[in-house]
Structure formats: C-alpha cells, structure tokens
C-alpha positions as CSV (number, residue, x, y, z in Angstrom):
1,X,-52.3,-73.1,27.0
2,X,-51.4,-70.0,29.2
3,X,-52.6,-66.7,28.0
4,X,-49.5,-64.5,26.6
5,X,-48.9,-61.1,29.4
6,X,-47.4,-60.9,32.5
7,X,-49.2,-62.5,36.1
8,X,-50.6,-59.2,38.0
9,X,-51.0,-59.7,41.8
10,X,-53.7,-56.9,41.9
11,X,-55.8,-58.9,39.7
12,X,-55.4,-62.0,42.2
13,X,-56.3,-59.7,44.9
14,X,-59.3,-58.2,43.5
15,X,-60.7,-61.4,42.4
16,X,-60.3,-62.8,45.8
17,X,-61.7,-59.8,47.4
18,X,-64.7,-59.8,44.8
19,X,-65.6,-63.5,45.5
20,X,-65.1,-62.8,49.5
21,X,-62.5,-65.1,49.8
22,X,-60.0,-65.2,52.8
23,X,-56.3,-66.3,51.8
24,X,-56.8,-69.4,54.0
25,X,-59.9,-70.2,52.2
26,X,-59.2,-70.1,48.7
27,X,-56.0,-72.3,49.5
28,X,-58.3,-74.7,50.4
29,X,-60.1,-74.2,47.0
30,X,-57.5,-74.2,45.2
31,X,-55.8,-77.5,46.8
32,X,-52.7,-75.3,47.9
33,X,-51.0,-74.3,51.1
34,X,-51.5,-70.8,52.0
35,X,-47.8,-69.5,51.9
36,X,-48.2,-70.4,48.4
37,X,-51.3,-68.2,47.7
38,X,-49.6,-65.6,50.4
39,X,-46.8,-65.7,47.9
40,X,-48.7,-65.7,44.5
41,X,-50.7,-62.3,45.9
42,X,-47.7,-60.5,47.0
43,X,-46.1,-60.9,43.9
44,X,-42.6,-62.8,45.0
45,X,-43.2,-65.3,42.4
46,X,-46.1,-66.0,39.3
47,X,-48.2,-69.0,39.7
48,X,-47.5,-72.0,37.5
49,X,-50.3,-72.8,34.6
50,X,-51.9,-75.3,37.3
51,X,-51.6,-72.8,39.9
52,X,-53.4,-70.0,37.5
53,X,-56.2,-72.1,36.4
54,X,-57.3,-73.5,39.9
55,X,-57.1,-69.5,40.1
56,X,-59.4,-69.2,37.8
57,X,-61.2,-72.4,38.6
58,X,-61.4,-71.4,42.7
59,X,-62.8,-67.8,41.4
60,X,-64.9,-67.8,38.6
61,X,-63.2,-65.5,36.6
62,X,-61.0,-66.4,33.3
63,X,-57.4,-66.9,33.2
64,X,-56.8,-64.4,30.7
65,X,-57.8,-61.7,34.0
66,X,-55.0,-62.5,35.7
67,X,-52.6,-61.6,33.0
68,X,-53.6,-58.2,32.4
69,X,-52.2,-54.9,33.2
70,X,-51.8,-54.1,37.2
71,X,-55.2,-52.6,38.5
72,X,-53.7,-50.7,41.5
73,X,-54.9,-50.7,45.3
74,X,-58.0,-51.4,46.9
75,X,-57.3,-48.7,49.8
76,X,-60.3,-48.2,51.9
77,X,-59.8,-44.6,51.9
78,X,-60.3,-44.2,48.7
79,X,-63.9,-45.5,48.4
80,X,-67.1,-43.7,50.1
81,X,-69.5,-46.3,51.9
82,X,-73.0,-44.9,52.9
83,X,-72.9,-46.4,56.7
84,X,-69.2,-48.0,57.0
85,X,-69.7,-48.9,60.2
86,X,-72.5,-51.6,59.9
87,X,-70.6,-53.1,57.5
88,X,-68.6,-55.7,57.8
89,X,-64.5,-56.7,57.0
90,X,-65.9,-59.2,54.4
91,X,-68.2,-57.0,52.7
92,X,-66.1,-53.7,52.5
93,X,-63.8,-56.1,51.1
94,X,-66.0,-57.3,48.3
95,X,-67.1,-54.0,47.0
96,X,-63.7,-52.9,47.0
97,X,-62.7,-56.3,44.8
98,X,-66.2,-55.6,42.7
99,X,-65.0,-51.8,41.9
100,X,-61.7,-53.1,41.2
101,X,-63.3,-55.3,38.6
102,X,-65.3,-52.7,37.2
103,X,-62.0,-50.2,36.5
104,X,-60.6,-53.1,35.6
105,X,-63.6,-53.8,33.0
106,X,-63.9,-50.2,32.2
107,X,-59.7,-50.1,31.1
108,X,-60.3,-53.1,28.9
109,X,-63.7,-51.2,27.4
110,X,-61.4,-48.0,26.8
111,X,-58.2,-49.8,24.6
112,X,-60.9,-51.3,22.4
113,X,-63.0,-48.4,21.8
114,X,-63.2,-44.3,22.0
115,X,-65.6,-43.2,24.4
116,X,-66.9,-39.8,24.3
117,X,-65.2,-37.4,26.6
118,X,-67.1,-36.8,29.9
119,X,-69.4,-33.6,30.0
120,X,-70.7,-33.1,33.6
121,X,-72.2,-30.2,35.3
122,X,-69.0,-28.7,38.5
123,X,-71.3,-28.7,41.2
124,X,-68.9,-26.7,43.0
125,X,-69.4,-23.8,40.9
126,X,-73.3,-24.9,40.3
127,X,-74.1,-23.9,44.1
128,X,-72.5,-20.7,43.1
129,X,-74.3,-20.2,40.4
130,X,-77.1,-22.2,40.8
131,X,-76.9,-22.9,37.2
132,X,-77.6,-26.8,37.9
133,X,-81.1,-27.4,38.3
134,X,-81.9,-29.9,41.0
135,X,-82.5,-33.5,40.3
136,X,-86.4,-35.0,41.1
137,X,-86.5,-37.7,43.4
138,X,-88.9,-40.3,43.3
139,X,-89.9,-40.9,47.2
140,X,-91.2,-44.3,48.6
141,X,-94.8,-42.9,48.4
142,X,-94.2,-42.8,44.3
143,X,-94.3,-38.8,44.9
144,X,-91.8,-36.8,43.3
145,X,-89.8,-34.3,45.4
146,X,-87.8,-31.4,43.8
147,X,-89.7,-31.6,39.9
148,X,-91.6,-28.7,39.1
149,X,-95.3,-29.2,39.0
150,X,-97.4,-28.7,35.9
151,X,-100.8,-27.8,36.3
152,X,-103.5,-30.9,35.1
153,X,-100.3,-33.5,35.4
154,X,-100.7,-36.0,37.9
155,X,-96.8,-37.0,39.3
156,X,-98.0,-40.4,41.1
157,X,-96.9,-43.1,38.9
C-alpha cells in the first residue's frame, strides 16, 4: 500500500545523490530505462507504486521519503567544502544528497516537536567586541592551543 502525500522529485534527487548513484545506474537497479528515471526526477510524471518501491528498494531509504514535502535544491553554491578542488563530481554530489537528508530529517524532527530557539554568540560583532572568548583546540600532539593555563594542571590528556 502507497503512503498518502504527494511524489517529491527533490526527495528522489537527494536520495540518489546520497547513495552516489548516476541516473544511468540506478535505472539499472531499479530494472527501468533511464528516460523513465530522467522523467520521475524532473517531475513530468510520479512513479507508479512498483516504480516507488524499487525506488526505495534501489536506495535504501523508505517509501514514505519520497512522499514528503519538497526539500529544495542541492546547488553547489550554497554549501562550503574545505578543499573543493580535490574532490570529486561523485563525492560533492553525495554530501550535497547527505545534507539534503539531514534538512530533510531536521524538518520532519521540527513538526513533531518544539525545539528551543537558537542562542549563538554573532561573531561579527564578537571581533568587535571581543566579547566571545576563543574556542581551545585540541592539537594532534594532545596539547591544547587557545585554553588558558592553570597553574599545577597538566593539559595533556
């Protein structure tokens, strides 16, 4: 039985992405033709229940995900990657699917329950001000960097 809620594309897109599949290849997973999955991730039509659950099947993730409310873009632009340029097409592409998830996750998280309101420190007006204290760092060498030292404790874990 089909989950009640309309099919979102950006769902089917993320997944994909998350699981590093290429359209060709998860047509092949699924058992379809890739015009067909072509079609299912641009939205021009919903996939049938058989379609949906080799979906599901193909990607390890539950029906009921790709049913739920649209989850936006995955724009490249939008996310930060430490060194982007050793990374590759594939794997930009699968952090982008796995933060799509996670809003995804966090959304669902959010209807069910009220979260406390965020209270973080600006650090725009912290340099400033210098009102935000900087964070310690734990260095490969197990030495801290940036905690004040107390006299008689040892910082080496």
């Amino acid at each position: 039985m089909r989950p009640a809620g309309p099919f979102q594309p950006s769902r089917m897109l993320a997944a994909r992405l998350r699981r590093g599949f290429a359209v060709n290849s998860l047509a092949g997973a699924m058992g379809l033709g890739r015009r067909t999955i072509h079609r299912h991730g641009a939205g021009l039509f919903a996939p049938n229940t058989e379609h949906l659950r080799a979906a599901a099947r193909a990607l390890r993730f539950p029906e009921s995900f790709f049913l739920g409310s649209d989850i936006g873009d995955l724009a490249p632009e939008k996310a930060s990657f430490r060194s982007s340029s050793k990374l590759t097409a594939r794997q930009r592409d699968m952090a982008l699917g796995s933060a799509a998830v996670a809003i995804a996750f966090h959304g669902g998280i959010e209807r069910l329950f009220s979260l406390p309101e965020l209270d973080l420190p600006d650090l725009a007006r912290a340099a400033e001000t210098r009102s935000v204290k900087r964070p310690a760092i734990l260095t490969p060498d197990l030495s801290w960097i940036g905690a004040k030292r107390r006299a008689g404790v040892n910082h080496r874990c």
